[in-house]
Steps between C-alpha positions, in 0.01 A plus 500: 500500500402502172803520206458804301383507157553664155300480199684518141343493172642304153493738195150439383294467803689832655155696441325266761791490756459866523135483564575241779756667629291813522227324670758351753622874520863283449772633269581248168803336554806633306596253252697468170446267145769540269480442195805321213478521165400138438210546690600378840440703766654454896274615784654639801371639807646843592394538877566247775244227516678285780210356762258662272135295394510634129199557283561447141247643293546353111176382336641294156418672198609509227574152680865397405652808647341571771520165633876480442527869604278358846707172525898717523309741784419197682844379477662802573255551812610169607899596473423813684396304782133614536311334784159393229472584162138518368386571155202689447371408154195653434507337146604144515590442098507120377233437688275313222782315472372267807443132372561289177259558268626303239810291486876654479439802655633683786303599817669797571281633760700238699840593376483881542395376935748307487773710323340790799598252774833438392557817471442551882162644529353464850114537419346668185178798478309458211129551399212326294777201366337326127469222722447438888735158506857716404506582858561129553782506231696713783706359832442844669176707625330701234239694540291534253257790497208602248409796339150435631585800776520755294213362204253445732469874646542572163177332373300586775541851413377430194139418669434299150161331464398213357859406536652148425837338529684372221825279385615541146601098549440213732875520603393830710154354670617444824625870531197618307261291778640653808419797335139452435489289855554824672305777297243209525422513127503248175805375364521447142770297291682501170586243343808534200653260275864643405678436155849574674628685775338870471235421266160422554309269289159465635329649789117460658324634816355301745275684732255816446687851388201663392391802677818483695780659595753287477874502719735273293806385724839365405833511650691596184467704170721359242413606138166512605320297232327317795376750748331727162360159340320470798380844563403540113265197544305578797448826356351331221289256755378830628707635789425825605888563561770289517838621752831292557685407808841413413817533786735487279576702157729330265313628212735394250405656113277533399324473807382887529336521163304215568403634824382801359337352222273235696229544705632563815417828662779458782805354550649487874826394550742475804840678444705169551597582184556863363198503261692754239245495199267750352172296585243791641304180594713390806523632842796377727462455888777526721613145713808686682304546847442138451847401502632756719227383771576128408888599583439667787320223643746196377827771687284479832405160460125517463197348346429642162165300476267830532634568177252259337207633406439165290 
């Protein structure tokens, strides 16, 4: 027989647990963050998780405190004697943090895995990493899913013409390619020059934009001085419209305002992150029946493959 399981949600990402749970038609799990005046903060669990697999839903933003808050429910789970703990981290945060770039610097991609492992996960849920290889930087499953699922129905109800794929940098071609590999259309490319992290120097276009309508697609919206470079200049190559992709909405400030202010006519996020700006540009789809499928099939022990569309 199959243990039971219970789903519980870290302070920030409780908004998505209760979509999951509602899809599941499960109740959240009762649990309890206290916080000291110091700004520590003890978790505790107030319902019996003994035997129980336990789903810990904490994406890591804003990324100190939600980690540590995700590392003490780990350890508590642990304590408590749960039979698996599994973190379902719809936002993985440090990600671009993944190699050395330079010398003396951290990779902290690698840390935060291994800090997760020590912790005493069991096997981590996440979606559409910075970059494919931090799966290797763990010693236990993870499953990584993609936000492909819910953008391609998306822009296939758009029934756009003309219609191109685009990556506002090379860093993002291979996600940009399986895009245009299966709506069997051209892929174009960006190429930027940076002056220092979150500015742009320099950008050009290589491929044709003109007459098009263009899908620009990126894993992450930061201050978004990329993403609206590269919209603003294929609008001036002649794009008939430009849209962006983007799974996961950091839009730090003054993100918004630049969104609003570019060329871009749409904006589609995933809510991995609670998009909680003013930007009339941006529409947010929903990934909770993607994780509450992808934990209903990891409890009864089967294939989540048919969640790939690419």
């Amino acid at each position: 027989m199959l243990p039971p399981f219970k789903i519980f949600a870290g302070t920030k990402s409780e908004y998505m647990a209760k979509e999951i749970c509602k899809d599941l038609g499960v109740e959240l799990g009762k649990m309890n963050i206290q916080h000291f005046a110091d700004g520590e903060f003890e978790v505790s669990f107030e319902e019996s998780i003994r035997g129980c697999e336990v789903y810990l839903v904490q994406s890591t933003f804003p990324n100190s405190d939600n980690l540590m808050e995700l590392l003490l429910m780990i350890d508590a789970a642990k304590r408590a004697s749960a039979a698996s703990i599994i973190a379902v981290m719809p936002y993985f945060g440090w990600a671009r943090q993944d190699r050395k770039d330079k010398p003396r610097v951290s990779i902290a991609a690698k840390l935060v895995a291994d800090l997760l492992s020590t912790a005493g996960v069991n096997r981590v849920i996440c979606m559409d990493l910075h970059a494919d290889q931090i799966q290797g930087f763990f010693n236990v499953p993870v499953d990584h899913l993609y936000a492909s699922s819910v953008f391609i129905p998306y822009i296939e109800s758009l029934h756009l013409p003309d219609m191109v794929i685009a990556t506002p940098d090379v860093g993002g071609a291979k996600r940009a390619n399986n895009y245009a590999k299966y709506f069997n259309v051209p892929l174009v490319l960006c190429h930027k020059q940076r002056a220092k992290a979150n500015v742009v120097a320099s950008m050009t276009v290589i491929g044709e934009v003109k007459d098009k309508n263009v899908i620009l697609i990126d894993d992450m919206v930061d201050t978004a001085g990329t993403i609206t470079k590269a919209a603003d200049l294929m609008m001036s190559e002649g794009a008939k419209s430009v849209r962006a992709l983007c799974s996961h909405a950091i839009m730090s400030d003054p993100a918004s305002q630049r969104v609003t202010d570019c060329g871009i006519c749409e904006m589609i996020f995933t809510n991995s992150i609670p998009y909680t700006g003013d930007c009339k540009k941006c529409t947010i789809l929903s990934v909770a029946h993607l994780f509450a499928d992808t934990i209903r099939r990891v409890h009864e022990n089967q294939s989540i493959s048919s969640q790939y569309l690419i």
